[in-house]
C-alpha positions as CSV (number, residue, x, y, z in Angstrom):
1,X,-6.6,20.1,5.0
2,X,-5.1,17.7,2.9
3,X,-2.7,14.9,4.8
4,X,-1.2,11.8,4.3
5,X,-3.5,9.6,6.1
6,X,-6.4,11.1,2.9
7,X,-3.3,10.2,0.0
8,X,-3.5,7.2,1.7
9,X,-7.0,6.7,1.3
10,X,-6.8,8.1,-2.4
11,X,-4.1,5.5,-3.6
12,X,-6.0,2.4,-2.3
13,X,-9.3,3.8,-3.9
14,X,-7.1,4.6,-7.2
15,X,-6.0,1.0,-7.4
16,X,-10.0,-0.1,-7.7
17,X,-12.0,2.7,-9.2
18,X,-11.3,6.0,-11.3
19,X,-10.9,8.8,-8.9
20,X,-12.8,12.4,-9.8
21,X,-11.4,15.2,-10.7
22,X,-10.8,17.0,-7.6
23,X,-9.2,13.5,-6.0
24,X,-6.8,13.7,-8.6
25,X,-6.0,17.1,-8.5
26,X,-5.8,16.6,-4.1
27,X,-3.7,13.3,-4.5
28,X,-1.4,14.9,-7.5
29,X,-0.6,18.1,-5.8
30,X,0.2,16.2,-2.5
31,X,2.5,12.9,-4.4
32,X,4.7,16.0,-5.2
33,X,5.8,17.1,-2.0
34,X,5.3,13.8,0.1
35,X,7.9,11.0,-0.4
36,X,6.3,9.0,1.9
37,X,3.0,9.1,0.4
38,X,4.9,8.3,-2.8
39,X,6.7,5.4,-1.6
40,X,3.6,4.3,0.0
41,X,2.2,3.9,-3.6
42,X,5.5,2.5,-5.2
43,X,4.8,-0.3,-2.5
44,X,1.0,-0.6,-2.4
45,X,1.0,-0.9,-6.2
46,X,4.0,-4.0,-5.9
47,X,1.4,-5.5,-3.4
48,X,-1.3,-5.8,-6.1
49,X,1.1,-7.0,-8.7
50,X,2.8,-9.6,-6.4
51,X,-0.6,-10.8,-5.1
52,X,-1.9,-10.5,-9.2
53,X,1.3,-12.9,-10.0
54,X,0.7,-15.5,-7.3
55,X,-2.8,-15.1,-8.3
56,X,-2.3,-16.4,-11.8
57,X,-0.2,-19.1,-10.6
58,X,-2.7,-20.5,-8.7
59,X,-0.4,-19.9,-5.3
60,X,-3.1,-18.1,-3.4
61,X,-6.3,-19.8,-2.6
62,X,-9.3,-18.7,-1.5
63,X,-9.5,-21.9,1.3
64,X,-10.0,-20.9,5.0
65,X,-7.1,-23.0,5.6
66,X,-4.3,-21.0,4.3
67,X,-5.4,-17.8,6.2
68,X,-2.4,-16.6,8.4
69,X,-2.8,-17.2,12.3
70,X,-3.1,-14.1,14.6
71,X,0.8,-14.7,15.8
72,X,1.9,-14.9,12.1
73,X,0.1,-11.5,11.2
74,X,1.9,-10.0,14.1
75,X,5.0,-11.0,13.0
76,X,4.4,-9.9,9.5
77,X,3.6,-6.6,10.8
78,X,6.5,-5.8,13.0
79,X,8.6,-6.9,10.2
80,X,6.8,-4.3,7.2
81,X,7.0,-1.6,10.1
82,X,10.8,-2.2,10.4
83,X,11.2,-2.0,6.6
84,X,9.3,1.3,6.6
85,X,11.1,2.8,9.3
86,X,14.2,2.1,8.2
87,X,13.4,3.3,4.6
88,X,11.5,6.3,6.5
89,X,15.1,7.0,7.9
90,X,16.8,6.7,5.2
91,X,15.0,9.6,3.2
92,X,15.4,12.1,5.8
């Protein structure tokens, strides 16, 4: 069966590589009837082009030194997982 966690899967690989035909024809059919696998890609796809931007403008850097502590990723997390809940809550 076809779920989210696969659409998942299929919208980060999309971003990198063509898909075949049968991934498009899975990860079409499902985008229709999940808005939570759609709004996944609406954000996944601002990631890339917000991390493209700061790319450009010389903001990210590939030292070890600017890599986020362990405490700084959690707090990161907690705060994307509130933003998706409350979106998540708002759609229902």
């Amino acid at each position: 069966m076809f779920d989210c966690k696969h659409a998942s899967i299929l919208v980060s690989k999309k971003l990198d590589q063509p898909l075949s035909r049968r991934e498009r024809i899975q990860l079409w059919t499902h985008m229709r009837i999940c808005s939570t696998c759609r709004l996944y890609r609406k954000q996944l796809v601002g990631l890339q082009l917000l991390f493209a931007i700061a790319s450009e403008s010389g903001r990210v850097s590939k030292d070890d030194s600017n890599r986020l502590s362990p405490a700084q990723k959690d707090k990161i997390s907690k705060q994307i997982y509130g933003i998706l809940k409350s979106e998540s809550s708002q759609e229902d």
